[in-house]
C-alpha positions as protocol buffer text, in pm:
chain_id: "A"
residue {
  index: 1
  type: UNK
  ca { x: 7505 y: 14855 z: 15247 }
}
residue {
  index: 2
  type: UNK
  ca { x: 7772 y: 14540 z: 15230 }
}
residue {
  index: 3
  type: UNK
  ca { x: 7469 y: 14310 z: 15148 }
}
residue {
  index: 4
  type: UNK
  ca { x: 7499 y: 14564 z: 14763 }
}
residue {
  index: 5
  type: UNK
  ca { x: 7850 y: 14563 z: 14748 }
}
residue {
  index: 6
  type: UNK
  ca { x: 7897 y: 14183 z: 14798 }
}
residue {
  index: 7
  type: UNK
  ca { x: 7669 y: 14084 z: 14536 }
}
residue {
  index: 8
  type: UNK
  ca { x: 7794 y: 14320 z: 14315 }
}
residue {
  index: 9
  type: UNK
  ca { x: 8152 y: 14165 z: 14366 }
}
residue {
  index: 10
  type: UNK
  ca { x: 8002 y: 13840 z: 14308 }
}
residue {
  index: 11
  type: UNK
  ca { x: 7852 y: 13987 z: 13966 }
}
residue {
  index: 12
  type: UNK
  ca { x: 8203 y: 14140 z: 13833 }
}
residue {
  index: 13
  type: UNK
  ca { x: 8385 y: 13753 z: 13967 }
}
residue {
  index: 14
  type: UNK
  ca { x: 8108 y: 13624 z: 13726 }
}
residue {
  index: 15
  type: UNK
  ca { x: 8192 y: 13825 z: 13427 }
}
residue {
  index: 16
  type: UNK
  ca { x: 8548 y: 13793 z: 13457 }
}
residue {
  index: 17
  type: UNK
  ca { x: 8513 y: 13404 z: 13453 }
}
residue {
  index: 18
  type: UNK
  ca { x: 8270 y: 13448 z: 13180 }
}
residue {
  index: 19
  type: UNK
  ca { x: 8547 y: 13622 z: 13030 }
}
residue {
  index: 20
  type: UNK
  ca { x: 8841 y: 13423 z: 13107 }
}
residue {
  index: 21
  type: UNK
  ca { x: 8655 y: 13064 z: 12987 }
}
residue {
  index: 22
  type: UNK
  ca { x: 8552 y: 13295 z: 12636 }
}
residue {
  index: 23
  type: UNK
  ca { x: 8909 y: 13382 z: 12613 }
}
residue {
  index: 24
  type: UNK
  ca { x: 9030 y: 13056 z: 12698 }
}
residue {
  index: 25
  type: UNK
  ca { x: 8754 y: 12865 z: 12413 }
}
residue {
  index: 26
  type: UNK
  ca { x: 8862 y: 13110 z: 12170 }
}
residue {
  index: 27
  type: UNK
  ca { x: 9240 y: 13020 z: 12256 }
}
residue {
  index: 28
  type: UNK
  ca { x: 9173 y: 12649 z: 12209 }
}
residue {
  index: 29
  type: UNK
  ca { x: 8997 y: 12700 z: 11865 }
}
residue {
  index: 30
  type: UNK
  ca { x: 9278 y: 12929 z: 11751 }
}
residue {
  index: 31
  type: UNK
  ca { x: 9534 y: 12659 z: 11830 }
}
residue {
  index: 32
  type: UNK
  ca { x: 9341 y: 12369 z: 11717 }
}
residue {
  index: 33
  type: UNK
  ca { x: 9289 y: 12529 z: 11378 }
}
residue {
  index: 34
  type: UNK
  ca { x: 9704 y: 12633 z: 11385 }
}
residue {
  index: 35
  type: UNK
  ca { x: 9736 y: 12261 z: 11454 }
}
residue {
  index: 36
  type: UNK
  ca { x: 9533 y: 12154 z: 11166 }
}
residue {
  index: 37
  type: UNK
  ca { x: 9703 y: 12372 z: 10932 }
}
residue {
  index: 38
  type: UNK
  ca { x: 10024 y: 12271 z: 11056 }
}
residue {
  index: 39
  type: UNK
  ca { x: 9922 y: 11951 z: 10924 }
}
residue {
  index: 40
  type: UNK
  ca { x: 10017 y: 11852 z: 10576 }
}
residue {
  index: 41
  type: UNK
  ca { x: 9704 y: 11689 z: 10377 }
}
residue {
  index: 42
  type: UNK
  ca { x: 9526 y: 11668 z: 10687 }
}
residue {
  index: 43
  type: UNK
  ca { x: 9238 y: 11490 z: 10467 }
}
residue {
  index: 44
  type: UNK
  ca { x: 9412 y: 11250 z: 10320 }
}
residue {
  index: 45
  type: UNK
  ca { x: 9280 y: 10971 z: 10522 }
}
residue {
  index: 46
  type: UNK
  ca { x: 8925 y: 11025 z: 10427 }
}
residue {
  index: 47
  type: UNK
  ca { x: 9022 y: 10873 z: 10096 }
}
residue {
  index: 48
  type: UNK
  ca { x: 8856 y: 10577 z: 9998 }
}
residue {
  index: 49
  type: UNK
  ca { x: 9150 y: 10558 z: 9758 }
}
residue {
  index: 50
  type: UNK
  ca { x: 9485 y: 10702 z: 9623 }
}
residue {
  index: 51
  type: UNK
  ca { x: 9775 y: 10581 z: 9442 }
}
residue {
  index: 52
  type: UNK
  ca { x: 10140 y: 10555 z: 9444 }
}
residue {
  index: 53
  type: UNK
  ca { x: 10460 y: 10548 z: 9230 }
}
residue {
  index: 54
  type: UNK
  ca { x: 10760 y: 10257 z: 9373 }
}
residue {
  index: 55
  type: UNK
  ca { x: 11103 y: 10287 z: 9315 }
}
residue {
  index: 56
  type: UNK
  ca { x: 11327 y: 10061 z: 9511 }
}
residue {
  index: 57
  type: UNK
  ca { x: 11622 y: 9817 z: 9522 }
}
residue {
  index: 58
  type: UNK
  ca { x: 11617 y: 9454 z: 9608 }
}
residue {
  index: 59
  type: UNK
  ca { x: 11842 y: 9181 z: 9726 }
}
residue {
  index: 60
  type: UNK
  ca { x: 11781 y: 8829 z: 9601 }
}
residue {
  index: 61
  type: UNK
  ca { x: 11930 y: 8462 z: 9627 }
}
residue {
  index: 62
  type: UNK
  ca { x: 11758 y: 8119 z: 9596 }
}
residue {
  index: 63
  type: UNK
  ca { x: 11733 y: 7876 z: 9944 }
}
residue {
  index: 64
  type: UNK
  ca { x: 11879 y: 7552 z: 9762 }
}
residue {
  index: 65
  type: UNK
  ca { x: 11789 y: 7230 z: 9873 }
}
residue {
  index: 66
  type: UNK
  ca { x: 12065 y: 6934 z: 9736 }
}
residue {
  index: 67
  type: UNK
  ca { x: 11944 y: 6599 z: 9584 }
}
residue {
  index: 68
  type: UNK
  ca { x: 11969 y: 6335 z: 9837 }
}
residue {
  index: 69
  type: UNK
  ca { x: 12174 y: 6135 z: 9583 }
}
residue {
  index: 70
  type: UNK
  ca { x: 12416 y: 6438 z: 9512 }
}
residue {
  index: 71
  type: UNK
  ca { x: 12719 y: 6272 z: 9729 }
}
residue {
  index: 72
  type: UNK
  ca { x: 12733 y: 5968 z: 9512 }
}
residue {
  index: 73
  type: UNK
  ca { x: 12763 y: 6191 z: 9220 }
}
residue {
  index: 74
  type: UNK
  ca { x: 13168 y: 6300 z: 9218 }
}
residue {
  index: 75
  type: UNK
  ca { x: 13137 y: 6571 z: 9024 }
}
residue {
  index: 76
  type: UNK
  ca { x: 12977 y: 6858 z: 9209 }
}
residue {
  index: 77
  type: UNK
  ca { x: 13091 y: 6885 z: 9538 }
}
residue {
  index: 78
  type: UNK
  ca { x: 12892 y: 7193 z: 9662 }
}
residue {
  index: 79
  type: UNK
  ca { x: 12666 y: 7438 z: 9503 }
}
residue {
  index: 80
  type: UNK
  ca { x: 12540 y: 7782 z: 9697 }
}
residue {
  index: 81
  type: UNK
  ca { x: 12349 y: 8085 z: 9577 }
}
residue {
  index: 82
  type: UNK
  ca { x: 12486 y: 8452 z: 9662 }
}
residue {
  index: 83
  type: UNK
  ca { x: 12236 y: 8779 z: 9700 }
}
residue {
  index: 84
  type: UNK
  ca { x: 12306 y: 9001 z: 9411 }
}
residue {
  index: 85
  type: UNK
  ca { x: 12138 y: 9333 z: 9385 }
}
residue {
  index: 86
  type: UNK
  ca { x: 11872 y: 9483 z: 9160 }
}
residue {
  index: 87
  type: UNK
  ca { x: 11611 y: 9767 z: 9121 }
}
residue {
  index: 88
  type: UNK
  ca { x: 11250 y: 9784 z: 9149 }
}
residue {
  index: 89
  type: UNK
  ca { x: 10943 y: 10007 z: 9015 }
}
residue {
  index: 90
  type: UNK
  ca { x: 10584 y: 9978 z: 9022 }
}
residue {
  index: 91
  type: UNK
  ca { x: 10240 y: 10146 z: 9049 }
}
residue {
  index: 92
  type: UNK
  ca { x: 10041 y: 10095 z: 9334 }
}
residue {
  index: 93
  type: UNK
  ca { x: 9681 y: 10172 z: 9389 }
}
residue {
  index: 94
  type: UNK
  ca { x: 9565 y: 10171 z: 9790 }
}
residue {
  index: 95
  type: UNK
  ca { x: 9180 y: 10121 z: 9952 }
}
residue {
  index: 96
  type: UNK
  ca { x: 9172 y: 10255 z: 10262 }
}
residue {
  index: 97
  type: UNK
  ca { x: 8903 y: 10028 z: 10437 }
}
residue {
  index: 98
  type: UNK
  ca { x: 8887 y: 10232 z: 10814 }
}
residue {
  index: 99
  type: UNK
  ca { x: 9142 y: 10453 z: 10953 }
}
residue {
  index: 100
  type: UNK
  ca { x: 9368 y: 10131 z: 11093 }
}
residue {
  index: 101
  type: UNK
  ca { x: 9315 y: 9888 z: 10781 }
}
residue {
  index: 102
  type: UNK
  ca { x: 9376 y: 9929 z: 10397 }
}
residue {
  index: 103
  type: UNK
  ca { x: 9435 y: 9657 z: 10088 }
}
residue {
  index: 104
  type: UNK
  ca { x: 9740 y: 9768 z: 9891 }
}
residue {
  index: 105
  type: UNK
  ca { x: 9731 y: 9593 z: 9530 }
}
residue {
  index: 106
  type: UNK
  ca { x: 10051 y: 9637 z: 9241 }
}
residue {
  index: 107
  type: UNK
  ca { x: 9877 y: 9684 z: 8887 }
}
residue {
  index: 108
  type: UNK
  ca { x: 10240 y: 9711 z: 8764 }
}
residue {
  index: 109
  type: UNK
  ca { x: 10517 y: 9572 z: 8963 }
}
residue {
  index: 110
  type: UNK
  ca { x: 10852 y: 9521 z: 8747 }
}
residue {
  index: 111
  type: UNK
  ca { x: 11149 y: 9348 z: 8966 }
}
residue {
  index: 112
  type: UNK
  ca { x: 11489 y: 9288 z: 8838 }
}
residue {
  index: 113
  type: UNK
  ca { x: 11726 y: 9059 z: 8974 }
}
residue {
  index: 114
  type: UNK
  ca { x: 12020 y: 8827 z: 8912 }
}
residue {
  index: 115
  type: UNK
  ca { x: 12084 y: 8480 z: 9101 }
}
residue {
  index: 116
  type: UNK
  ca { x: 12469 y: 8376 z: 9149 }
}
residue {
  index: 117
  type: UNK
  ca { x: 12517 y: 8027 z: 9190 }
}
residue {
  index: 118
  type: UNK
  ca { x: 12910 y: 7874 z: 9333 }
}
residue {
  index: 119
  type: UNK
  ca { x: 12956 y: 7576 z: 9214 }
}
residue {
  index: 120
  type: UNK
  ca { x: 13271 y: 7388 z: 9353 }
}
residue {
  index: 121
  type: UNK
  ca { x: 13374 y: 7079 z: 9163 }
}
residue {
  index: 122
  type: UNK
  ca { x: 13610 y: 6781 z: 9221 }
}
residue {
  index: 123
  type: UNK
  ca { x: 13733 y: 6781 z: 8891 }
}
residue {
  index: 124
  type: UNK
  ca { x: 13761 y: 7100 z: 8627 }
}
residue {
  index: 125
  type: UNK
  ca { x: 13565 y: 7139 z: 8330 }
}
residue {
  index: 126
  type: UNK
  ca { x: 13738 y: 7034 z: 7973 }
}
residue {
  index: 127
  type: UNK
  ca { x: 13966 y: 7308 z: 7838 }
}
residue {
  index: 128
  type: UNK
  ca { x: 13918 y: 7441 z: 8205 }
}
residue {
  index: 129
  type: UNK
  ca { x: 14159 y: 7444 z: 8488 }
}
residue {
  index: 130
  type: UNK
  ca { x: 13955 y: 7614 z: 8765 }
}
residue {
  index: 131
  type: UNK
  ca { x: 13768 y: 7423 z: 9011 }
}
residue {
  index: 132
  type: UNK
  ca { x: 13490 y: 7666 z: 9078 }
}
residue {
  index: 133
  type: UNK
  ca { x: 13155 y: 7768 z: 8882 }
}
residue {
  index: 134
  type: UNK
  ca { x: 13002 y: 8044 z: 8840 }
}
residue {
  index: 135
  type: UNK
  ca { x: 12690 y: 8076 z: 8678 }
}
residue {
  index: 136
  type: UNK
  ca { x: 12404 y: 8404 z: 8660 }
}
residue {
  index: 137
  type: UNK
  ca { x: 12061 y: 8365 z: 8645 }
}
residue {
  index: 138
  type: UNK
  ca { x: 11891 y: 8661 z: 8529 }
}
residue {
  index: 139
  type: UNK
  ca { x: 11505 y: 8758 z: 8582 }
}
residue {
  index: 140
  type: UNK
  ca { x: 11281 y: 9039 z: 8505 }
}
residue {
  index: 141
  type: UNK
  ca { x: 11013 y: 8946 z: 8719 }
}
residue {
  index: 142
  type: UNK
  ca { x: 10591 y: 9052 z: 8692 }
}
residue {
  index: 143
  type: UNK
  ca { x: 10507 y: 9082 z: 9048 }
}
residue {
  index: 144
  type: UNK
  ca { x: 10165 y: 9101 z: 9145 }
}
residue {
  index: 145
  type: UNK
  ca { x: 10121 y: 9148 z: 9552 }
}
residue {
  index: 146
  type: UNK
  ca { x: 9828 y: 9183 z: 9726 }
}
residue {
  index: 147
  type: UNK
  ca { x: 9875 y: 9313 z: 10106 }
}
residue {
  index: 148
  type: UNK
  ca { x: 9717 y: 9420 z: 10381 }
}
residue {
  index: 149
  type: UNK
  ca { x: 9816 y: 9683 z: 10565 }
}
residue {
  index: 150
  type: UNK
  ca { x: 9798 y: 9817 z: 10941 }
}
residue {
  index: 151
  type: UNK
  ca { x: 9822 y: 10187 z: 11045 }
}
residue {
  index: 152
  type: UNK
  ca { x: 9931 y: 10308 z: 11341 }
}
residue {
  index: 153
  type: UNK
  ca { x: 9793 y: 10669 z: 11481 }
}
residue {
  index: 154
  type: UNK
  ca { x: 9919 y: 10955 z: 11304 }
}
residue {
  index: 155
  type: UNK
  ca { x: 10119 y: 11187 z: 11439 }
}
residue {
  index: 156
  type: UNK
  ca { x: 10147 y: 11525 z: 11323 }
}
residue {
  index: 157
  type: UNK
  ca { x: 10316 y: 11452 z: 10969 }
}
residue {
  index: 158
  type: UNK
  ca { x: 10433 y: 11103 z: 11057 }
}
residue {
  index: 159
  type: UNK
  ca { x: 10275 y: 10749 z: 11087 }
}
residue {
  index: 160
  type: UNK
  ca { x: 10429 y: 10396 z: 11091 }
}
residue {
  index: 161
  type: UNK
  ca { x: 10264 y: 10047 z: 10959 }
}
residue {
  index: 162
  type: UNK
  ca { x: 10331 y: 9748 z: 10888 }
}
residue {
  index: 163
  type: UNK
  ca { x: 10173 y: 9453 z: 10596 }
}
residue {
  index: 164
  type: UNK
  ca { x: 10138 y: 9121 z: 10452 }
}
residue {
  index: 165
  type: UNK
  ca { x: 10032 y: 8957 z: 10186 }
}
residue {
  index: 166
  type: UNK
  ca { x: 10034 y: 8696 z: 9902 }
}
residue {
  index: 167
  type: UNK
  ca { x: 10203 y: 8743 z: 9569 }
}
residue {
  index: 168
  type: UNK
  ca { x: 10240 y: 8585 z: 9216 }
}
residue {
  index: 169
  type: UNK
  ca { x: 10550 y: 8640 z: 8999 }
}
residue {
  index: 170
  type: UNK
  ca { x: 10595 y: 8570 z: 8666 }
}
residue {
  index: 171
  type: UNK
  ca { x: 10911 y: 8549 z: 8512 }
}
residue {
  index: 172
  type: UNK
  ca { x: 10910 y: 8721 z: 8169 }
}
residue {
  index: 173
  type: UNK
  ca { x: 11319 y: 8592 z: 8133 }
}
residue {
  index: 174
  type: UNK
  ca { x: 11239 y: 8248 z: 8271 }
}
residue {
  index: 175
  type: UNK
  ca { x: 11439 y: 7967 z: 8077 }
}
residue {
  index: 176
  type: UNK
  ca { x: 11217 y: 7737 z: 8096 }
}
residue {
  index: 177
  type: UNK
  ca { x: 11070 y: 7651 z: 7780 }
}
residue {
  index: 178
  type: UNK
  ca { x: 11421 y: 7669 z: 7600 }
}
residue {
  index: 179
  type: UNK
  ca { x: 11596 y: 7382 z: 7449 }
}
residue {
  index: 180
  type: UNK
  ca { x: 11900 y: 7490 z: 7383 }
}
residue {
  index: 181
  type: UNK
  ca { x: 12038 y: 7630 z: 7749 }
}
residue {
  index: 182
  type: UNK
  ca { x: 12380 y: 7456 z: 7741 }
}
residue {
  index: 183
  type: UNK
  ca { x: 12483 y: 7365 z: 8121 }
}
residue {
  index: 184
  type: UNK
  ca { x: 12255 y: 7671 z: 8258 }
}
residue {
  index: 185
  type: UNK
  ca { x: 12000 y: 7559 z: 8496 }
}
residue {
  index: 186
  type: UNK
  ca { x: 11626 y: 7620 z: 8408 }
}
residue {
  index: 187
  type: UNK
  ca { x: 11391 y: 7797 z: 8605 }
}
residue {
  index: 188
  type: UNK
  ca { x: 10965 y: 7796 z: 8598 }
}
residue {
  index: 189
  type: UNK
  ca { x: 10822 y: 8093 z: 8491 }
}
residue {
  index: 190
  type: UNK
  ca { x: 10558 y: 8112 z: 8799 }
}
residue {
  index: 191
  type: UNK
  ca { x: 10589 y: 8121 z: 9123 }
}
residue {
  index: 192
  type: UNK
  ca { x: 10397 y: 8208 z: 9455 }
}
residue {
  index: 193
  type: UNK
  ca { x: 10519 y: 8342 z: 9741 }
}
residue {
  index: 194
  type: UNK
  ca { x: 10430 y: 8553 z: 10128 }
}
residue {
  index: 195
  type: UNK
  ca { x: 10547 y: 8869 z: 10226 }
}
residue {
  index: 196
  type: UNK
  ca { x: 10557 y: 9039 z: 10535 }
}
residue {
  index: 197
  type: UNK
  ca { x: 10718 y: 9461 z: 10577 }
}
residue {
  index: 198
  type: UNK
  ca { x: 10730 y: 9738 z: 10754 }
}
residue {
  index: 199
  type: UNK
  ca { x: 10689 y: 10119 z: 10658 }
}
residue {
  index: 200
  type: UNK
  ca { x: 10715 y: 10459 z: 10743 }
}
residue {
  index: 201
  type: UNK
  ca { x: 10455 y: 10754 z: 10615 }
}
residue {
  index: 202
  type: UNK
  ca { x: 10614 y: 11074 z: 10579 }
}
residue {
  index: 203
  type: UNK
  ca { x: 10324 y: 11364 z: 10506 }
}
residue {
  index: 204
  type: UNK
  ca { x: 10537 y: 11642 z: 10268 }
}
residue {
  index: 205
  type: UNK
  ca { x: 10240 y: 11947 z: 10142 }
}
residue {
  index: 206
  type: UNK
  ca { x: 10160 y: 11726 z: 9823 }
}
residue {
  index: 207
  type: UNK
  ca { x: 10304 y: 11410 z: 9884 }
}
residue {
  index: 208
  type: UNK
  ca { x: 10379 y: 11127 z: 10116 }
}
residue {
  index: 209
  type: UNK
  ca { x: 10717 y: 10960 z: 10116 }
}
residue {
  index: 210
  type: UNK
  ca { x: 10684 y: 10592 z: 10250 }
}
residue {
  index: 211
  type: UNK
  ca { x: 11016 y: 10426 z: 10268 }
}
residue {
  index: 212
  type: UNK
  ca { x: 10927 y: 10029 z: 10305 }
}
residue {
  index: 213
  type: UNK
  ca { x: 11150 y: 9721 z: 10378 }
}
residue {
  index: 214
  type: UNK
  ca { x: 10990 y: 9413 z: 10256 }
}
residue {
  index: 215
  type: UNK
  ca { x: 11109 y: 9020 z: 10313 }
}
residue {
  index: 216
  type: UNK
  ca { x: 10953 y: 8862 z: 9983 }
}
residue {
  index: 217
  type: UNK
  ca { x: 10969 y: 8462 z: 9999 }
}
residue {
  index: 218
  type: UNK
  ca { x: 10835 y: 8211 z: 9719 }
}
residue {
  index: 219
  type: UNK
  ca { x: 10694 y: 7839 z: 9865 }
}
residue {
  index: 220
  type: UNK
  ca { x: 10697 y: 7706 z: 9468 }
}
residue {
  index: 221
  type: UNK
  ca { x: 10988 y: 7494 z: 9391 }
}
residue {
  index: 222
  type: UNK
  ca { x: 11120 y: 7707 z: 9094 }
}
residue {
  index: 223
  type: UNK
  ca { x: 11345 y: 7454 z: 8966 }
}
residue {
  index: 224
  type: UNK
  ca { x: 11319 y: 7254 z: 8597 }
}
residue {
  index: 225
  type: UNK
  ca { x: 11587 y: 6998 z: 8693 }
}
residue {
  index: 226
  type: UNK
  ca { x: 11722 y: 6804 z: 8417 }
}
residue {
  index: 227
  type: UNK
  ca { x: 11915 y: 6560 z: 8526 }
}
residue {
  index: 228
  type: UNK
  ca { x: 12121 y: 6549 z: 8212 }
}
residue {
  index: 229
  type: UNK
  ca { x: 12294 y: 6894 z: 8352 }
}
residue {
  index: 230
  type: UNK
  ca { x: 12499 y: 6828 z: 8612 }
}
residue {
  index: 231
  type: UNK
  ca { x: 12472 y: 7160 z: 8736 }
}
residue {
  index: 232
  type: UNK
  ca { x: 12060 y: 7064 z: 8742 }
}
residue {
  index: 233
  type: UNK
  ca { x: 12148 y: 6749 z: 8907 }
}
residue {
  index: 234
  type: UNK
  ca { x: 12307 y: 6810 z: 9241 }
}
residue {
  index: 235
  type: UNK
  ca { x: 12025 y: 7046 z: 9318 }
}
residue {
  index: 236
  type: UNK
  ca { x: 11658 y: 6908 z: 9456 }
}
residue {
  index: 237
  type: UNK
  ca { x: 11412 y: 7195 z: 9560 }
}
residue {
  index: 238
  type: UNK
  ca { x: 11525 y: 7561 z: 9587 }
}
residue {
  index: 239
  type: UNK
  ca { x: 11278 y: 7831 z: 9651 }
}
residue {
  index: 240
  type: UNK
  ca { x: 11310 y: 8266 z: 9611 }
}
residue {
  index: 241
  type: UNK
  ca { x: 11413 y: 8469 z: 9844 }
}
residue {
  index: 242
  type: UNK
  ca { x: 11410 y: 8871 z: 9872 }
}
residue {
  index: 243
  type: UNK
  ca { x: 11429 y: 9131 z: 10050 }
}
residue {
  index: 244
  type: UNK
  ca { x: 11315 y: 9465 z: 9903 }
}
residue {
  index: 245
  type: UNK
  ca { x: 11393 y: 9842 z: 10006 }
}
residue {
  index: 246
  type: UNK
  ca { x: 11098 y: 10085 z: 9862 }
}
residue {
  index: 247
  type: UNK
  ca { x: 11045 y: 10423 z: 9837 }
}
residue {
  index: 248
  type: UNK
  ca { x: 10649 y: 10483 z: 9763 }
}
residue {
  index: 249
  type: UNK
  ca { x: 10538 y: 10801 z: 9642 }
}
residue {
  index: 250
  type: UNK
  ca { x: 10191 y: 10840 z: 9737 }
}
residue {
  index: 251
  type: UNK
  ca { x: 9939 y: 11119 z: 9654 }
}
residue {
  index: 252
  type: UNK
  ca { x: 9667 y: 11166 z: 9454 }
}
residue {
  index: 253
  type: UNK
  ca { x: 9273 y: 10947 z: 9470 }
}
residue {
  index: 254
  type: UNK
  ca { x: 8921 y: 10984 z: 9545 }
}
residue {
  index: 255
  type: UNK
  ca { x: 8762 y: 11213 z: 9739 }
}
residue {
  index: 256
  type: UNK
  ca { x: 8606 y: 11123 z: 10104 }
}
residue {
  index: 257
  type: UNK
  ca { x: 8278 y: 11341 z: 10000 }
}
């Protein structure tokens, strides 16, 4: 009579684990799908594409190289270029290639700064008594970046990455081609540069917020000198510099299917 009563222990052990691993499978897909909805546009990254709105503010200065000759000049003594802040706005358009690597390119990319030069001179201007120059060069700059971009994992509504890239700018207030610029110093309209960031990805219910810092540095010699200016004179090479805050609004694109 035990031989009965063990197997039918045995039996109800079985259906209680059979019961226990259905409750526990059902648990798991009850939490998993919780998860998922917990997580804003939990598709998003089957994209091939979306775009983005930029609105940011930038710092900017020129790294000045002096004329080799400038010390036998004895007019200028010194010359250096403060970082004066602008805004920023742009559209951006995004391929996502795989789930770590997109190209980011700027269709419209409108950048607004000012360059302060300091000019300290041995002697003062005529009709002038001060021995220090200012001068402001203005630009409204057509930036066109192309980056790539690396994603880290994401993480519930949250993902870091970082980028580089190439650029072109075109300056639509560029000097350049004027005759008539007085003692202001002339700058090219074109210039290339490299830029290197890092990002944040903030995943709201219809939007992601992606606040950016960018360093943004040109490698083409931007100056027209004319050595008739002598505020063109004392200066050889100088090249842009930038960095850029960003706050990309990101949302809608193609579907994955």
């Amino acid at each position: 009579m035990q031989k009965p009563e063990f197997w039918n222990l045995q039996h109800l052990r079985g259906n209680k684990v059979i019961i226990l691993c259905a409750i526990l499978f059902l648990s798991a897909s009850n939490l998993k799908a919780q998860f998922r909805e917990s997580l804003n546009l939990p598709d998003h990254d089957s994209k091939p594409y979306y775009f983005g709105i930029v609105l940011g503010y930038n710092t900017s200065h020129y790294n000045i190289s002096l004329n080799p000759q400038y010390l036998e000049q004895d007019t200028v003594m010194t010359v250096n270029s403060q970082n004066s802040g602008r805004v920023h706005l742009g559209i951006m358009a995004n391929l996502q290639l795989n789930e770590r690597w997109d190209i980011r390119f700027y269709p419209l990319n409108l950048i607004f700064s000012q360059k302060n030069f300091i000019y300290t001179l041995k002697y003062p201007d005529p009709g002038e008594t001060a021995l220090t120059k200012t001068q402001k060069v203005e630009s409204i700059v057509m930036s066109f970046p192309l980056q790539v971009r690396l994603k880290s994992d994401r993480i519930g509504n949250f993902r870091v990455y970082t980028l580089g890239g190439i650029k072109y700018d075109y300056d639509l207030a560029s000097n350049a081609g004027s005759t008539n610029t007085g003692d202001m110093l002339k700058v090219k309209k074109g210039d290339f540069g490299v830029e290197a960031g890092i990002g944040f990805q903030f995943f709201f219910k219809y939007f992601i917020l992606a606040p950016e810092i960018k360093v943004s540095n040109g490698i083409t010699n931007v100056l027209v000198r004319d050595p008739s200016i002598k505020y063109s004179n004392v200066i050889d090479k100088m090249y842009s510099r930038m960095i850029l805050f960003s706050l990309h609004f990101e949302g809608g694109g193609g579907s994955g299917n």
